[in-house]
C-alpha positions in Angstrom: -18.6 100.5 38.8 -15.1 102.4 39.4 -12.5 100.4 37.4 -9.4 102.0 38.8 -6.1 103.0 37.8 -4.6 99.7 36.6 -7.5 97.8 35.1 -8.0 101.3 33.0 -4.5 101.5 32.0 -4.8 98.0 31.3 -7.7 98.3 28.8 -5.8 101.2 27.5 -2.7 99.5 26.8 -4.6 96.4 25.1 -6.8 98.6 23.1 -3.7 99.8 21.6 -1.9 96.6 20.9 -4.9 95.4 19.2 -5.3 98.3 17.0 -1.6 98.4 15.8 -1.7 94.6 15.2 -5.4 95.1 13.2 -3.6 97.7 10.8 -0.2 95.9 10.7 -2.2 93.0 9.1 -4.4 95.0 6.9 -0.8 96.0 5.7 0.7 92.9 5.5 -2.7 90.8 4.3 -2.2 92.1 0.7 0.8 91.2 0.4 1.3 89.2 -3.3 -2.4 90.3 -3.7 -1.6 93.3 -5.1 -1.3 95.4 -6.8 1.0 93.6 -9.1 -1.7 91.3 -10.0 -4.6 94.1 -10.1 -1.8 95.7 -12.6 -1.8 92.8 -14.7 -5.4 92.4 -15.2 -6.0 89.4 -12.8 -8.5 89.1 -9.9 -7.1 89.4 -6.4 -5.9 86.8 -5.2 -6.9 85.1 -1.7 -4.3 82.5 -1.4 -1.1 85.1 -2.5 1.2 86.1 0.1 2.5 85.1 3.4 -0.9 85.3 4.9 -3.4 83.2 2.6 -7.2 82.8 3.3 -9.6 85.5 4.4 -9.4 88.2 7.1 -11.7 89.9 9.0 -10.2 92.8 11.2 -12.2 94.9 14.4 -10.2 98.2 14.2 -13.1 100.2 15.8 -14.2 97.6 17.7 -12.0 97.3 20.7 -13.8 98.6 23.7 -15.9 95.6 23.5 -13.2 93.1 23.7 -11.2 94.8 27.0 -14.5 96.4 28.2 -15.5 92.9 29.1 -12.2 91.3 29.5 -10.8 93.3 32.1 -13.1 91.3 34.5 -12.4 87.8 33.6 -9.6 85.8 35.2 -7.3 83.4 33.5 -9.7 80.4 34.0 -12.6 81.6 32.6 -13.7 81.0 28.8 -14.2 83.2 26.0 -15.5 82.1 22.9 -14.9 85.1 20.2 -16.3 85.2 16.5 -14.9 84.8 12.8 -13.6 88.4 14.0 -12.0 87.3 17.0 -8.6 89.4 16.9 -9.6 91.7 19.7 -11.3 89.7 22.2 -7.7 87.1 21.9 -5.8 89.7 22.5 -7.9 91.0 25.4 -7.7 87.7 26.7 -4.3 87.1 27.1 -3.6 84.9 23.8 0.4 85.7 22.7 0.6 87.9 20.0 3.3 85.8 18.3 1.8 82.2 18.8 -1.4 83.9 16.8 0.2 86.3 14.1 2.3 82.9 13.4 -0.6 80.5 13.1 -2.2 83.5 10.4 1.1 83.1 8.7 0.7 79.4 8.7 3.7 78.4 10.7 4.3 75.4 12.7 4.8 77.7 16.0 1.4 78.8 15.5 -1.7 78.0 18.1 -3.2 75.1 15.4 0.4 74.7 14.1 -1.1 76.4 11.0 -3.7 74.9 10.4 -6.2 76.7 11.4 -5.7 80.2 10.4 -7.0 83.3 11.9 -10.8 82.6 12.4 -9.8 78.9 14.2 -7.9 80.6 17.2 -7.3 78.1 20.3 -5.5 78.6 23.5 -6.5 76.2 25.8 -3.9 77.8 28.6 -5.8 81.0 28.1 -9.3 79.6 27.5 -10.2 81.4 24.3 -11.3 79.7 21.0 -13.1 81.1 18.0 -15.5 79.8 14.7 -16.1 81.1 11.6 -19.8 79.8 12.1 -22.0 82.5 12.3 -23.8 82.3 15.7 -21.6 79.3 17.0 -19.9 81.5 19.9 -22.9 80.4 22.4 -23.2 76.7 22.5 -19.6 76.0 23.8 -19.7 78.9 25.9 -22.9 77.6 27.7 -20.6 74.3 27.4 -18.0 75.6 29.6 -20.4 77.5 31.9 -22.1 74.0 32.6 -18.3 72.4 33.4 -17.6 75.3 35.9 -20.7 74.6 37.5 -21.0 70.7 37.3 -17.3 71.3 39.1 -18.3 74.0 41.4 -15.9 76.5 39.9 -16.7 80.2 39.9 -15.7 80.0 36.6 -17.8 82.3 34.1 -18.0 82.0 30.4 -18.7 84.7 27.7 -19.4 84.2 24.1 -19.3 86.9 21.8 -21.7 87.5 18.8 -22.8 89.7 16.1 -26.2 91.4 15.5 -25.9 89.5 12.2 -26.1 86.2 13.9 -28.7 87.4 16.7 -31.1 85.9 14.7 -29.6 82.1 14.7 -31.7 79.4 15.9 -28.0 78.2 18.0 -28.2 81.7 19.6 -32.1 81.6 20.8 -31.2 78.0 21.7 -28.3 79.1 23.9 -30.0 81.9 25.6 -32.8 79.6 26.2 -30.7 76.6 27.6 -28.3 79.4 29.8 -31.1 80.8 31.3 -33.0 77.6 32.0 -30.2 75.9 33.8 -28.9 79.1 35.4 -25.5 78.9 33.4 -22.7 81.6 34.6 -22.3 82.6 30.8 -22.5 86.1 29.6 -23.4 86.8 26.5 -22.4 90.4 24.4 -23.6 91.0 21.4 -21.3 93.1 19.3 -23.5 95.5 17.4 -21.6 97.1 14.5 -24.6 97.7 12.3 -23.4 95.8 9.5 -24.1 91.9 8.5 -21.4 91.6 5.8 -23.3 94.2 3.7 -26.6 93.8 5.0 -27.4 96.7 7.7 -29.3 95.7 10.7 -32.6 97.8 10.6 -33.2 95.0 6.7 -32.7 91.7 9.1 -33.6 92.5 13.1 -37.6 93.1 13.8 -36.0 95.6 16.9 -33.6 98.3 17.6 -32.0 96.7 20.8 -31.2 92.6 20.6 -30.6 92.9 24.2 -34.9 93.4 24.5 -34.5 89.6 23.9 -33.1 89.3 27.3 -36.6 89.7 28.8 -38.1 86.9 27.2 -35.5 84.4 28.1 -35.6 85.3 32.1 -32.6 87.1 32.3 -31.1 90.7 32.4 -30.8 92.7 29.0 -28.2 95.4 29.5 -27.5 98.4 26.8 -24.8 99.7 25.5 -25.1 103.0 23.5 -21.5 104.0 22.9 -18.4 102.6 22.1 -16.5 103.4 24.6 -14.2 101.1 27.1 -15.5 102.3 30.1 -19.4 102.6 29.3 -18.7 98.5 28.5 -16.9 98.0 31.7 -19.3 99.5 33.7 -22.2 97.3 32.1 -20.0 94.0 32.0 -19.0 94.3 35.5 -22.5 93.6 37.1 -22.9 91.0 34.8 -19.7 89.0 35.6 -20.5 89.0 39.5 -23.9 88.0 38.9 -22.8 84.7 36.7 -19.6 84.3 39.4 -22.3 83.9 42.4 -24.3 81.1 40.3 -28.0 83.8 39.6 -27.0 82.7 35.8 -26.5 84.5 32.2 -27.0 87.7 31.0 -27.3 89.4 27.7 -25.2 92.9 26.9 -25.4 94.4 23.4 -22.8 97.1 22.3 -23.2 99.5 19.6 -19.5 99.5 18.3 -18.1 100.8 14.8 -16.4 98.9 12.3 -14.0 100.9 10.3 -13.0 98.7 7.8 -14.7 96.5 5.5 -16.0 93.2 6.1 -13.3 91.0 5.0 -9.8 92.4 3.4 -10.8 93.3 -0.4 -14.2 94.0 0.5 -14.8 96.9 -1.6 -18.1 97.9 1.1 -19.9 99.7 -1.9 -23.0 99.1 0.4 -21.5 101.9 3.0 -22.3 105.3 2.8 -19.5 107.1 1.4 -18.6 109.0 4.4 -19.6 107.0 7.1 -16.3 105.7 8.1 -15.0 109.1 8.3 -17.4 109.8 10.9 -17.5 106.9 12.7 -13.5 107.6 12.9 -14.2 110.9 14.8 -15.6 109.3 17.7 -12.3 106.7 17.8 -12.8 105.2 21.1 -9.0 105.2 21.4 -8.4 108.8 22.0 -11.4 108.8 24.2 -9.7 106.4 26.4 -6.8 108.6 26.3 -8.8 111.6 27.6 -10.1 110.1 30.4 -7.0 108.7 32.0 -5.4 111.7 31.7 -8.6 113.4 33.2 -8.4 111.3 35.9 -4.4 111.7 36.5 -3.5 108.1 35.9 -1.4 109.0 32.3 0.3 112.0 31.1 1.7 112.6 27.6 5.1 111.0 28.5 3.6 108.0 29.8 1.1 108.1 27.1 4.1 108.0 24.5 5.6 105.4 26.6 2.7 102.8 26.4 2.1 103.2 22.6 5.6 102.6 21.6 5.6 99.6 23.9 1.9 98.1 22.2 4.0 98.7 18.7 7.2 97.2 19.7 5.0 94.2 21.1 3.3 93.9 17.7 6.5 94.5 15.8 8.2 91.4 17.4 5.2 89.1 16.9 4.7 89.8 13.4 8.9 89.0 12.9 8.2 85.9 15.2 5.2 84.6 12.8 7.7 85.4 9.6 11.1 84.0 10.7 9.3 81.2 12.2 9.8 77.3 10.3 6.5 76.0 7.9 5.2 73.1 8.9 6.4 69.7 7.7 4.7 68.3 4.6 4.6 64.8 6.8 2.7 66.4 9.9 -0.5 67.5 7.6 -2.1 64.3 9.1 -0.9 64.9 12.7 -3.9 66.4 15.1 -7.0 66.0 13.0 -9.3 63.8 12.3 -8.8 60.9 10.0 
């Protein structure tokens, strides 16, 4: 499936946005954790800084966020992961209205409260959970509203090979394929389950072998690389849109840094991320859309500066923007 000059550019352009905002963060995250308080003998400190909590970043990851997303439309869902940075992005979610509600502000998308692994848009349809597996039941949720309403609305949830072996997961890919859902569902393969590596947790190389016992199309994806996910997500998307139901797409993507900020990844291979960094699947991109005479080196140049400047301005918006008020702590939950 040709993608064409704009939606490649496109994919370009967000792959880069999300990679600058991943690092800014990584940068900004330890902010007041240290070193000063390493220095003084003290453990780090989650709650320090301008950005409390934990983090989970997807540097590496990004061709499996625009890969997929290049084909949706503004009414369809995504439901992303505890790692959801890239596929919001991808999706359309503004970078200021997220970096803010990370910093805790009151202009964020929860108004703060949430933080980065409770992302909601509801203008862009994308919503996140730091429940391991918990993508897939309101994806297939939204997938049975689009077709209860005769939408050609499609739905994707996003998952790990960690949480591949969830009973919510076999459940959803059950229920989807049962009732002929138009959900997709793309399993984000990094190879590592917090520190546990796949090949200790998963009876099989390829989760998407699963497909076949749940009625529905398994598709592989054996590099990470924007067009090779693009060119499996496409079929996929048209075959939900035209109500033949789900399918299942696994991606074997790289992770470059650790699980969480602080994560001191003692179970990786020393080397490993230096060689998973020589295959960056930004520079690849790069390649091929000069290859194919849709970029040059100027232009190039051009779109980097503008994913920076983009970045730049929402991480100013999230820190010049006002803290909530101590009197709206009760507003918008439960009580």
């Amino acid at each position: 499936m040709q993608a064409g000059k704009e939606a490649e550019l496109w994919m370009y352009e967000k792959m880069l946005e999300i990679r600058h905002f991943e690092e800014t963060m990584a940068t900004v995250y330890l902010e007041g954790k240290l070193p000063p308080q390493i220095q003084k003998g003290l453990a780090f400190d989650i709650g320090s800084g301008p950005v409390p909590g934990e983090m989970h970043l997807a540097a590496g990851q990004e061709p499996v966020a625009v890969g997929v997303c290049a084909h949706l439309k503004q009414t369809d869902t995504v439901v992303g992961t505890h790692r959801p940075h890239h596929f919001a992005i991808a999706k359309g979610v503004p970078l200021g209205r997220m970096a803010a509600e990370m910093f805790g502000k009151a202009t964020g998308l929860g108004k703060g409260k949430g933080g980065h692994m409770h992302l909601f848009d509801p203008v862009n349809r994308f919503s996140c959970s730091g429940i391991i597996g918990a993508s897939l039941p309101p994806a297939c949720g939204a997938a049975l509203a689009a077709k209860k309403l005769g939408k050609d609305w499609v739905a994707v949830a996003f998952f790990g090979e960690g949480a591949a072996n969830q009973g919510a997961v076999h459940e959803s890919l059950n229920l989807a394929a049962l009732w002929k859902l138009p959900v997709i569902f793309v399993c984000e393969d990094n190879k590592w389950a917090i520190s546990v590596p796949k090949s200790s947790a998963t009876s099989i190389e390829w989760v998407a072998d699963r497909a076949a016992g749940y009625g529905m199309p398994g598709i592989k994806v054996a590099t990470n690389d924007a067009m090779a996910v693009y060119e499996a997500a496409g079929p996929a998307v048209q075959r939900a849109r035209r109500g033949e139901g789900p399918s299942l797409i696994e991606v074997k993507t790289d992770r470059y840094l650790g699980h969480f900020q602080g994560d001191p990844e003692v179970y990786r291979p020393k080397d490993e991320v230096a060689n998973l960094r020589k295959n960056d699947p930004i520079p690849r991109m790069a390649s091929h859309l000069k290859l194919q005479g849709y970029m040059n080196d100027a232009e190039e140049a051009n779109l980097v500066a503008l994913a920076r400047r983009r970045v730049v301005d929402a991480f100013e918006f999230a820190r010049n923007s006002p803290d909530p008020e101590p009197q709206d702590a009760l507003q918008d939950v439960f009580v």
